[in-house]
SEBAVEX-724987 format. One record per residue: x negated, y, z negated of N, C-alpha, C in turn; residue in one letter. Coordinates in pm, whole numbers, plus 50000, padded with zeros to 5 digits. Layout:
<pts>
XYZXYZXYZa...
</pts>
This chain:
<pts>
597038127378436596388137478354595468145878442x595678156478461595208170378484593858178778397x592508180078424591738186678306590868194978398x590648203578316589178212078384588258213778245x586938211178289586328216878186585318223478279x584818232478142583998246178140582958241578075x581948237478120580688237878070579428235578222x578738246778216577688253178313576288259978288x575318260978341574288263478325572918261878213x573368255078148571918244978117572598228178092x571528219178054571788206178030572918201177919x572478214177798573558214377697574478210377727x575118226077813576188223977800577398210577912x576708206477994576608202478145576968183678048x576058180277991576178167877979577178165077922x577378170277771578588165177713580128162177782x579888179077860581098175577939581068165578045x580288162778109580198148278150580298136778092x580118134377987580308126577885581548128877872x582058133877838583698138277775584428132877931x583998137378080584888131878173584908117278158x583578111278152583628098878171584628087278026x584638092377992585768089877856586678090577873x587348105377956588698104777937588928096178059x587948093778197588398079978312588798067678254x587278066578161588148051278098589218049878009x589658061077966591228059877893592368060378024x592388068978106593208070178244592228070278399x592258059778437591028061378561591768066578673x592978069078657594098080178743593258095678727x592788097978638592928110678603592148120978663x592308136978687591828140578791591428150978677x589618146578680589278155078609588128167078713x588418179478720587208187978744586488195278655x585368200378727584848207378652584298221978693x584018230478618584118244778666582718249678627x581868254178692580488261078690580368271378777x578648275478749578398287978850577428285278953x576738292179042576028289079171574478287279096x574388294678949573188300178927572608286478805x573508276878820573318267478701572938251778725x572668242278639571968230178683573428222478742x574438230478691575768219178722575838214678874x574858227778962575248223979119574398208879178x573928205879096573218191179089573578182779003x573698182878881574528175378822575688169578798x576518174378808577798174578841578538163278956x578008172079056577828161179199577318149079243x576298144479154575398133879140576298125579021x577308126378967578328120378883579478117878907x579948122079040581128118779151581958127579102x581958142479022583298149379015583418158679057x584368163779143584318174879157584348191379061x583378198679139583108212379089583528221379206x584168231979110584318241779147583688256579100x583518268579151582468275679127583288294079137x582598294579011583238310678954582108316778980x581988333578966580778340178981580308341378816x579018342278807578178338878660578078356378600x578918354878476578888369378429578028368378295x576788371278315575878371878149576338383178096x576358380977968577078388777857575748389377768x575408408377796574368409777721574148410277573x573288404877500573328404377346573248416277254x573308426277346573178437977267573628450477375x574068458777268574278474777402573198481077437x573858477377606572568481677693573578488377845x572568494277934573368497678017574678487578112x573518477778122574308463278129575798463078068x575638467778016577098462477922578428473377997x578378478778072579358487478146579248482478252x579018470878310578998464778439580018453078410x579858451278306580578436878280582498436278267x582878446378234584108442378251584948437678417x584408449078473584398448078648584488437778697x583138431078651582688417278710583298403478620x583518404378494584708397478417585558393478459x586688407778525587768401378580587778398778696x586448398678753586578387878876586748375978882x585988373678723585898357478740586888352178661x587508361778576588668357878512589888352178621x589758359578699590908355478887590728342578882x589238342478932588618329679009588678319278946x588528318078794589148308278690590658304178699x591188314878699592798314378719593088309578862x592698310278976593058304379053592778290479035x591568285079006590988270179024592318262178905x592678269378805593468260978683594578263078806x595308268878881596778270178917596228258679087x595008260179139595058246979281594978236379167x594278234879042593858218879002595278214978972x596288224178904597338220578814596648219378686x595988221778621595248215578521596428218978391x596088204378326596968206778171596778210978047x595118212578071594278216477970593048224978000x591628227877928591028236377972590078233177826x589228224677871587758222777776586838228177806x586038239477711584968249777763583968241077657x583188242177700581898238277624580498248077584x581138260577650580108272777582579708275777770x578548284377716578218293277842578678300877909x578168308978033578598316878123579968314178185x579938303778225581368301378238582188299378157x582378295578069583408294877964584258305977905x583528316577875584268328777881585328336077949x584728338078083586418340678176587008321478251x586418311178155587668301578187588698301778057x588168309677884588878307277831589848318577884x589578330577914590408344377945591708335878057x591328330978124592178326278237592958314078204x592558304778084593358295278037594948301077938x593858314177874595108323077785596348327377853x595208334877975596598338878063597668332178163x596938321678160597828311378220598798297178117x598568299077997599068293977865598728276977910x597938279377931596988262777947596108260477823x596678248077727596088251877610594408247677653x593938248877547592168252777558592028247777394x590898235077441590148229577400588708234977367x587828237677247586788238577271585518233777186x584368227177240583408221377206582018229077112x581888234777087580158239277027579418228776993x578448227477050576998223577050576418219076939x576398235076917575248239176849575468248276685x574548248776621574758253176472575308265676487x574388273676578574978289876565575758287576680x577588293976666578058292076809578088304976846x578078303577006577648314877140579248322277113x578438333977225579798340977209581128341077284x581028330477393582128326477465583148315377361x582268302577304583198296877221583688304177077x582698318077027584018324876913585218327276960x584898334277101586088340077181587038328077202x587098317077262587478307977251588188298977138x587418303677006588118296476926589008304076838x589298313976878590498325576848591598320276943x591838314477032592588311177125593198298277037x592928289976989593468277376965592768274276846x593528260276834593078257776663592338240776705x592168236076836591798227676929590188227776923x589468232576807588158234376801587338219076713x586208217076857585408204776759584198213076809x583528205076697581828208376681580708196976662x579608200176688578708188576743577638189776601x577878198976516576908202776410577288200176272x577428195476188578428197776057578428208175964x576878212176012576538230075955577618242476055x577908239776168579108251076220579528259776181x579758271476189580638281176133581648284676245x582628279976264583658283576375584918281376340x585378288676362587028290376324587808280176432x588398275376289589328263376314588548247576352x586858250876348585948237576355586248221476317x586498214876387586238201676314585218190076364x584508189176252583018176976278583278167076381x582798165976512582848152776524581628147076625x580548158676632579078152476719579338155876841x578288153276924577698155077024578868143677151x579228144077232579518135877335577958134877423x577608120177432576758114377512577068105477630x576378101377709576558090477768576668077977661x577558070077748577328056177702576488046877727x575408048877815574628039077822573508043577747x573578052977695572788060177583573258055777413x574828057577410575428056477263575618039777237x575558032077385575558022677328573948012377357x573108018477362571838011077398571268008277256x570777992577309569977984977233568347984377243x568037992577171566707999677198565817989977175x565867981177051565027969277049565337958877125x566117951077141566587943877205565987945577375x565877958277428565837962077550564137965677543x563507966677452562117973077440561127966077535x560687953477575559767944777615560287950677782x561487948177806561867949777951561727969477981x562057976377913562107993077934560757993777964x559527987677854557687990877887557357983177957x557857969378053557827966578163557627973578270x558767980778270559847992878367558708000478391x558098008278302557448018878316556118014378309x555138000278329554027999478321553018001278190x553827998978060553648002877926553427986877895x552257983977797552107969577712553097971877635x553347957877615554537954577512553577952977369x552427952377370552307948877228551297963277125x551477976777153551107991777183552077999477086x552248004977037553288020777035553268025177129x554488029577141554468041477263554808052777202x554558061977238554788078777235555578082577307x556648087077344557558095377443557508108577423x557158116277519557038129377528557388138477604x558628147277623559678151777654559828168077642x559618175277746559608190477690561418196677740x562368188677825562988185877863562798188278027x564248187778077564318187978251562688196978324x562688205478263561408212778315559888216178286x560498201678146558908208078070557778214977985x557398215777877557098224577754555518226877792x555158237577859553938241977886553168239177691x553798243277617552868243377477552948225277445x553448221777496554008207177435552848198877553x553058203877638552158187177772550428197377721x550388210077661549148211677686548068207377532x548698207177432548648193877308548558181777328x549148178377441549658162577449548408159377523x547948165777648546768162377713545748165777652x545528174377564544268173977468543668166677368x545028157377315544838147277256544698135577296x544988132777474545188119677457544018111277459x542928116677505541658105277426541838098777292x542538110577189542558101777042543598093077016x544778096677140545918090077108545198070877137x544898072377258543808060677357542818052977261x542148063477176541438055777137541808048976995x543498054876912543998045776846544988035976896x544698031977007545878019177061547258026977091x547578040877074549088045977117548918050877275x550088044177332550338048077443550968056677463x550928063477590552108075677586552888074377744x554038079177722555098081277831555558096977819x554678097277904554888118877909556078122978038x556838131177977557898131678113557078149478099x556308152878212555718169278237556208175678296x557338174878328558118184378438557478184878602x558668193878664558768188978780557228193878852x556248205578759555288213778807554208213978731x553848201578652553288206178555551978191178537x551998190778677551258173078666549428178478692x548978187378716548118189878748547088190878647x547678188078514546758185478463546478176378337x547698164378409547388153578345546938149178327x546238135478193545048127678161544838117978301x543638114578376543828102578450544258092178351x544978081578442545268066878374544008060178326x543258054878269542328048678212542948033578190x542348027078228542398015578174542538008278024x543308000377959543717993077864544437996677783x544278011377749545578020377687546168027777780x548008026777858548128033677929548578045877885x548598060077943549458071977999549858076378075x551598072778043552358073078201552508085978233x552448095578283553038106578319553998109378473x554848115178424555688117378560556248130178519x556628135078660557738146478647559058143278586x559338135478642561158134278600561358119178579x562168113578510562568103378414564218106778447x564768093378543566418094178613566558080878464x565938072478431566558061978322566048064378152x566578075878118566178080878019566708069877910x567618060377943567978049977808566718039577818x566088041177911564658030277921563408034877861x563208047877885562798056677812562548053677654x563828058577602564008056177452563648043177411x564528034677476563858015977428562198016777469x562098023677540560328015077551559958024977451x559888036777379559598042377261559598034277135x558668039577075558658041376863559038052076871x558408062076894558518078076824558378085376963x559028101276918558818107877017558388120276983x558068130477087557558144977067558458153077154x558968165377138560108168077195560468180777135x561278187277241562378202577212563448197777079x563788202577015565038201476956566348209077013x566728207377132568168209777168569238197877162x570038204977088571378197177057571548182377105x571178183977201571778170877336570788160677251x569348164277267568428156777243568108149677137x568908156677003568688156776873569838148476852x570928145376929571898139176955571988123576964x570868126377120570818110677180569988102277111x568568112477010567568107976945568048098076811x569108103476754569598101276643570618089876717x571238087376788572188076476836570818069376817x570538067076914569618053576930568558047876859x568328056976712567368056876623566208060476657x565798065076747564278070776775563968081876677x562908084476547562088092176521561688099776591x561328110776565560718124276656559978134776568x559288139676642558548152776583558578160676671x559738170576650560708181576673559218194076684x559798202176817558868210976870560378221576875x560518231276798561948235276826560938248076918x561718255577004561738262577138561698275977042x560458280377072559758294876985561198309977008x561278308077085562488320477169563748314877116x564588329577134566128327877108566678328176968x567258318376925568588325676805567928317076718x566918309276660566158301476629567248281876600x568228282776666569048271476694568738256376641x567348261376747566958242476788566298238176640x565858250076505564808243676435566808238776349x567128248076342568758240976291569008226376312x568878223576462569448212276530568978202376451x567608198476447566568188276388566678189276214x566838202976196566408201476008567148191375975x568408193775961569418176675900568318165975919x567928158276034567468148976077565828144975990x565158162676004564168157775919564378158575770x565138166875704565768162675579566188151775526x566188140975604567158131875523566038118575640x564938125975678563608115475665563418112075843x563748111975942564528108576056563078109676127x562638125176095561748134676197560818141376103x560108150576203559108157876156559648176676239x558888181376192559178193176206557888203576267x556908204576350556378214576384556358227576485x556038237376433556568253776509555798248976631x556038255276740555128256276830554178260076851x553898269476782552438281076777551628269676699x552408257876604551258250876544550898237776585x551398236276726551198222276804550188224976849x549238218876850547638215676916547538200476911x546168197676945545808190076976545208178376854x544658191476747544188183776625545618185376567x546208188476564547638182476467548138173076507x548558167076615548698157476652547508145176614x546348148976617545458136476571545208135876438x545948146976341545798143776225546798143476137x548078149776201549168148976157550258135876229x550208138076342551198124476378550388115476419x549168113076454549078100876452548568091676370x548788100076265548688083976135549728085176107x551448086176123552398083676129552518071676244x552248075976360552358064376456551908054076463x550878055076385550278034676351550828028176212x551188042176156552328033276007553268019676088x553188011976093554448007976167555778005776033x555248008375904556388006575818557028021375827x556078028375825556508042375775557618050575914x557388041976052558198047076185559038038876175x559588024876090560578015476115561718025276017x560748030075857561858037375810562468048475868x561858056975932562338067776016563268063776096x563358055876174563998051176268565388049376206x565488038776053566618039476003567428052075984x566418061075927566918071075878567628083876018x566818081676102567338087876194569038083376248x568938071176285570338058176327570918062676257x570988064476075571778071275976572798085276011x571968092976088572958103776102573558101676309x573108094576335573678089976460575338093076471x575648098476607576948093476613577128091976784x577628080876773577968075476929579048079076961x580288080476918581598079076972582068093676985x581178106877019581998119776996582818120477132x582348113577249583058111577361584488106377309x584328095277274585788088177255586948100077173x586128104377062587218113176980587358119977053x586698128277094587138141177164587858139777275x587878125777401589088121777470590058121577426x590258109477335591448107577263592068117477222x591778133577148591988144377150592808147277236x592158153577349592538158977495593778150277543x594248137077516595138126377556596318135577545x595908135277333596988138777319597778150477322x596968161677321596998172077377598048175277517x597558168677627597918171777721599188163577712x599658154277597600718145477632601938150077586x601058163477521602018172977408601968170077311x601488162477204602088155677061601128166176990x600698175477080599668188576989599758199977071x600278209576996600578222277110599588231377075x599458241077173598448254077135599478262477046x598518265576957599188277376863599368291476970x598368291677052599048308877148599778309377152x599748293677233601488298177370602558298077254x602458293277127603688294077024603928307777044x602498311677020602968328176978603148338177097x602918333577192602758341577332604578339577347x605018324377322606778325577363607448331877221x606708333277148607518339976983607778355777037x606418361077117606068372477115607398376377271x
</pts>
């Protein structure tokens, strides 16, 4: 088995499809899966640090509106539309899974023209404009949201890691706040702005943490890679861990009760696998997505919900943290969160691609591309 997937430049889109390779190895550990990104994206580290090979198109942003910008782009399109088309004709590839982004666009253009059927993933509630384009191509469409609007969509979650979908968060709890220098007999707080960090999120978090300290909650702050300078000192008997970066994020979650956090897809994903509660900070900018991502979750009891403009320091000491010493009121959350969990979108969505490439599912194009 032959695959390329298309997913590049943020974490979004980057993990699942890592997730999705590592799935389809353990169904065929023959199988030669790559992956396709740009120079300008996290994949040139990620990717590589997961043993697969990447290969690299030039990054064409597709502006959201008409602007002069927008007469530059066809030019530079079919450059990368080539450069796509070459990498599918050296891989041999049998298929072609885009997962949204900059790249995905001229890999679906180059999968069409090369009648390589095409698979494609969305994220997220509102889908981008590479996977509409994309899902005009095939009827091979899954989605990570059950709110979706995408043609030819079918439900089936987020692809995660497995040492994420299948972690035993209690079970593992005493040894994870080990790990990280956390009492075992405390709440912990996990606090997460993601890979780089929520300037509005660590600057709440450090304003509170005397009150967090002085009700027995501990915290495990991940502050990004630039953002330590103005962390709480450690104090003695209640700790606060802070670090830049967090490589065992399933240790993470087990040494957690509750967390504070972005609502992107991925996160709202792994949060809900493993039952962790959260109080969702959705990301002020953009298509308003992330408050999408979380609503399900806090609807149906999971999470909490605050804007960013209204995260401070006294909301947190008066809003979540008499949630965090409930310990009944965070055990129900927790259920309720586990409730909309789904672990296995890796597996389906392999199993998919199996059969796909084995033929027992053809692309509707190429029907119509050999009709035509």
């Amino acid at each position: 088995m032959k695959v390329l997937l298309a997913g590049g430049g943020s974490a979004g889109h980057i993990e699942p499809a890592l997730a999705l390779a590592d799935a389809l190895r353990r169904i065929d550990p023959a199988a030669e899966i790559t992956c396709l990104g740009t120079e300008r994206g996290l994949e040139t580290r990620l990717i590589p640090l997961r043993g697969y090979p990447l290969e690299l198109i030039p990054a064409v942003p597709m502006p959201r509106s008409v602007t002069p910008k927008l007469l530059t782009v066809p030019g530079r399109l079919a450059g990368a539309v080539s450069a796509a088309a070459a990498v599918l004709d050296r891989t041999g590839a049998q298929a072609l899974i885009g997962f949204g982004g900059y790249v995905a666009t001229p890999a679906y253009l180059a999968a069409r023209r090369r009648r390589v059927p095409i698979i494609v993933h969305e994220a997220n509630p509102k889908p981008g404009l590479a996977n509409r384009l994309g899902a005009r191509f095939t009827t091979h469409v899954f989605t990570g949201h059950p709110d979706t609007q995408l043609r030819n969509g079918t439900y089936i979650g987020i692809p995660i890691r497995r040492e994420i979908a299948e972690l035993d968060r209690l079970g593992l709890g005493d040894k994870a706040r080990a790990h990280f220098g956390l009492r075992p007999d405390l709440p912990v707080l996990l606090v997460t702005g993601g890979s780089q960090g929520a300037r509005s999120i660590n600057t709440a978090v450090f304003g509170a943490a005397g009150w967090l300290r002085d009700a027995g909650v501990q915290v495990l702050h991940i502050i990004g890679p630039r953002n330590g300078h103005d962390a709480p000192v450690q104090a003695t008997g209640v700790p606060y861990v802070a670090s830049p970066f967090i490589d065992r994020m399933d240790l993470a979650y087990a040494a957690a009760d509750f967390a504070l956090c972005r609502a992107g897809a991925m996160t709202c994903a792994e949060l809900t696998a493993v039952g962790l509660p959260a109080a969702y900070v959705p990301l002020p900018i953009g298509n308003g997505e992330q408050r999408l991502n979380a609503l399900p979750v806090v609807q149906h009891g999971g999470g909490m919900l605050v804007a960013d403009g209204e995260l401070t320091p006294e909301w947190i000491r008066d809003t979540l943290l008499p949630v965090l010493v409930n310990i009944d009121q965070v055990a129900d959350m927790s259920e309720a969160a586990a409730s909309l969990g789904r672990g296995d979108a890796d597996r389906w969505l392999a199993e998919a691609v199996v059969k796909i490439v084995a033929g027992t599912e053809r692309n509707p194009h190429a029907e119509e591309s050999d009709a035509q």
